[in-house]
C-alpha positions in Angstrom: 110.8 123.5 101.8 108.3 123.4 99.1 104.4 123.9 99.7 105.2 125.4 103.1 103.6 128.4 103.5 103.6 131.0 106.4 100.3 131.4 107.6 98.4 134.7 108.7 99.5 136.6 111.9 102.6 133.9 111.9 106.4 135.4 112.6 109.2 132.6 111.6 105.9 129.7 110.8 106.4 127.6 108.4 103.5 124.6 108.0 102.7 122.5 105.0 98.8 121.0 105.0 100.0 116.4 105.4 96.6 115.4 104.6 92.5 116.8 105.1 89.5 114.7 105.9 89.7 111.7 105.2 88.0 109.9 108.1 87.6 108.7 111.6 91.1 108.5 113.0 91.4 105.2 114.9 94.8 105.8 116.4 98.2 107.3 115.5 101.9 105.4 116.1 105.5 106.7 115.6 107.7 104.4 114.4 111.3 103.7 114.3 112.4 101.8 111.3 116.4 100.9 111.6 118.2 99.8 107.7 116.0 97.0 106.3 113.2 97.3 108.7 109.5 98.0 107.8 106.8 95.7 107.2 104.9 93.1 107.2 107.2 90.3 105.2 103.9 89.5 103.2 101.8 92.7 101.8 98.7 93.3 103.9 95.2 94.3 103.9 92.6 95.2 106.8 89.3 97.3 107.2 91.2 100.8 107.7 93.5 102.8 105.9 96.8 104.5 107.3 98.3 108.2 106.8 101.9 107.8 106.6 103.7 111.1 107.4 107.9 110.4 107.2 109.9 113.1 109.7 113.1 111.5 109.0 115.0 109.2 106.0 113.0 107.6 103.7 110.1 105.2 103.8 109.5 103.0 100.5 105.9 102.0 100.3 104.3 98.9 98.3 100.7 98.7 97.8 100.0 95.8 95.2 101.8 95.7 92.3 103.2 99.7 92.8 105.9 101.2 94.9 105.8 105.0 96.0 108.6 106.5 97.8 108.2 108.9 100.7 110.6 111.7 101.5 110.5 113.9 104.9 107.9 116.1 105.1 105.7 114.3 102.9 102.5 111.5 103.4 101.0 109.0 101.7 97.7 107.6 102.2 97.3 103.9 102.1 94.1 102.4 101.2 93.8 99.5 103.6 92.2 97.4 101.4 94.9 97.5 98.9 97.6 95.0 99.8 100.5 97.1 101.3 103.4 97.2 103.4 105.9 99.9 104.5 110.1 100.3 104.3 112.8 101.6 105.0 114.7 103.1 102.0 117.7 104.1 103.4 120.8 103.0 105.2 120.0 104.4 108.3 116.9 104.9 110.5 113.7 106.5 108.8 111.2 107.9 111.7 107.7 108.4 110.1 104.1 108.8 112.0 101.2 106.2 111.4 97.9 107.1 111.7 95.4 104.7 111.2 91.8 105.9 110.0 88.6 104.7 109.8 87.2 104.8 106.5 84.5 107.3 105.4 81.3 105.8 104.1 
């Protein structure tokens, strides 16, 4: 369980920070993704930015011309205005958290 740490007064606590400020959050989504789910088919682009957290499996993510896997317990943060989409990596279902956010300016 790297980077968790127990924090003070805390019996049994284990938390690991996902992300800080980063902006207005807009909304937030779980999704499911079964074996060769994800998307959109085309990479993407809009005026907000996401925080992907993954709970379970595997999510591969493309933004442009890179690809950055995501394992449980870790995030990513997507600039929106990169062109990006999100995957499954696995052969079974990946359950991650979306939240969308406004960006600062």
């Amino acid at each position: 369980m790297k980077d968790f740490v127990t924090p003070p007064d805390h019996i049994n606590f284990l938390a690991k920070k996902l992300f800080g400020n980063c902006g207005e959050i807009v909304d937030c989504s779980i999704a499911y993704l079964e074996a060769n789910g994800g998307g959109p088919a085309n990479l993407h682009t809009h005026e907000h930015s996401h925080v992907f957290i993954v709970i379970e499996g595997q999510a591969k993510v493309l933004m442009d011309s890179a690809e950055k896997i995501v394992n449980p317990n870790e995030s990513i943060l997507v600039d929106g205005g990169i062109p990006h989409s999100v995957w499954n990596n696995t052969d079974s279902r990946t359950v991650m958290i979306g939240i969308s956010i406004r960006n600062k300016r």
